[in-house]
C-alpha positions as CSV (number, residue, x, y, z in Angstrom):
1,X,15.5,-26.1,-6.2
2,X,13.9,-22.9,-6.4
3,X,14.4,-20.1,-4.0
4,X,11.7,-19.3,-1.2
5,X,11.5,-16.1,-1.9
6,X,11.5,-15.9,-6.0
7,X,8.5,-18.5,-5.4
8,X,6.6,-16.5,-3.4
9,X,7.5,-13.2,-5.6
10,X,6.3,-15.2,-8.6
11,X,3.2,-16.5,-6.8
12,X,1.9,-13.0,-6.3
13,X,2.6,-11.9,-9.8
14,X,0.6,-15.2,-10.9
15,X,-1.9,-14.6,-8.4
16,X,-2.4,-10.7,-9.5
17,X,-2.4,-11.3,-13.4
18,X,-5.3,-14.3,-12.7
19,X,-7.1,-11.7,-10.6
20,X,-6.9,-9.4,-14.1
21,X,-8.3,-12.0,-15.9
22,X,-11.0,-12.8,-14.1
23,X,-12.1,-8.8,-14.0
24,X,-11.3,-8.8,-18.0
25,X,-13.6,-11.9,-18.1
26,X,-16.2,-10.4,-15.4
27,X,-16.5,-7.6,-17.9
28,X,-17.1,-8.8,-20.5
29,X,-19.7,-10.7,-18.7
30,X,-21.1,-7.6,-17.4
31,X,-21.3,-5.8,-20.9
32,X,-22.1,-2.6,-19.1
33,X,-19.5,0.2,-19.5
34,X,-20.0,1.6,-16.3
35,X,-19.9,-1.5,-14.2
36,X,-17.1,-2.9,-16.6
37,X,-15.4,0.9,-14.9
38,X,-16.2,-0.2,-11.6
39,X,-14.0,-3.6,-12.1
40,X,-11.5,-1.5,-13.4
41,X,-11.4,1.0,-10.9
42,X,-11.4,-2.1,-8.5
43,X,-7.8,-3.3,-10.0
44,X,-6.5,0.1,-9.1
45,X,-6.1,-0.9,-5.3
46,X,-5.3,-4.8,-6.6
47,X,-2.0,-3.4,-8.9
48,X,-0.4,-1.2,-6.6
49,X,-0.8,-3.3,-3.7
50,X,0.9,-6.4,-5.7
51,X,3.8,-4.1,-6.3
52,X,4.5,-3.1,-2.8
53,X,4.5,-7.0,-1.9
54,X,6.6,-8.6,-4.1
55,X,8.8,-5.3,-3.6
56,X,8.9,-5.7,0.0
57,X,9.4,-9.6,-0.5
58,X,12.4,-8.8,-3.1
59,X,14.2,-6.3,-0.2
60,X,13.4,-8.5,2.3
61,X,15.5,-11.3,0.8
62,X,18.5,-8.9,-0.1
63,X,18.5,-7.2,3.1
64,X,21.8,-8.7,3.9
65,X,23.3,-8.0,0.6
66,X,22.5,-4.0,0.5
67,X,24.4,-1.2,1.8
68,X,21.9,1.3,3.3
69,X,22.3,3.6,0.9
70,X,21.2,1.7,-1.8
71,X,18.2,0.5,0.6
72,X,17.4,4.2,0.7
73,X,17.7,4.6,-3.4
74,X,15.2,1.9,-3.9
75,X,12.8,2.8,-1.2
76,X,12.9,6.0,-3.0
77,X,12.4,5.0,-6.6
78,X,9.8,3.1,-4.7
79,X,7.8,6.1,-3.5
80,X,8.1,7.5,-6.8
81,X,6.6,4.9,-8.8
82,X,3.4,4.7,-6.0
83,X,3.2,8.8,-6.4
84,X,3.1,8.5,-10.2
85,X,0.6,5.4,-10.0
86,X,-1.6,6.7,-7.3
87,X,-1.6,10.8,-7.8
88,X,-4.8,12.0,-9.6
């Protein structure tokens, strides 16, 4: 039996790469370089947004399991990656 948690960390994942084939797809449909920008610049919020769910999810479900130190090491490589993805 599969865990509540993986399930619904996978489902997002499944959910978000669908929602990046559809844009791919919606591109090509397009075949317009700066509307096939606009769907890309629309998966910017859609990637980042993924990651701080099934992140969230992930903690969520090992809450009881980490110390609160490494809580704070993970919310910090955290931060990190959403700086790097999300600075201009």
């Amino acid at each position: 039996m599969l865990n509540k948690i993986v399930l619904t960390m996978a489902s997002l994942r499944v959910l978000s790469g669908t929602i990046e084939i559809c844009a791919a797809l919606l591109m090509l449909r397009m075949n317009q370089i700066d509307k096939a920008l606009a769907v890309n610049a629309s998966l910017a919020l859609v990637g980042p947004l993924i990651l701080i769910t099934t992140t969230t999810i992930g903690l969520v479900g090992m809450s009881d399991k980490l110390s609160f130190e490494k809580l704070a090491w993970i919310v910090g490589g955290v931060a990190c990656l959403l700086i790097g993805i999300l600075k201009e």
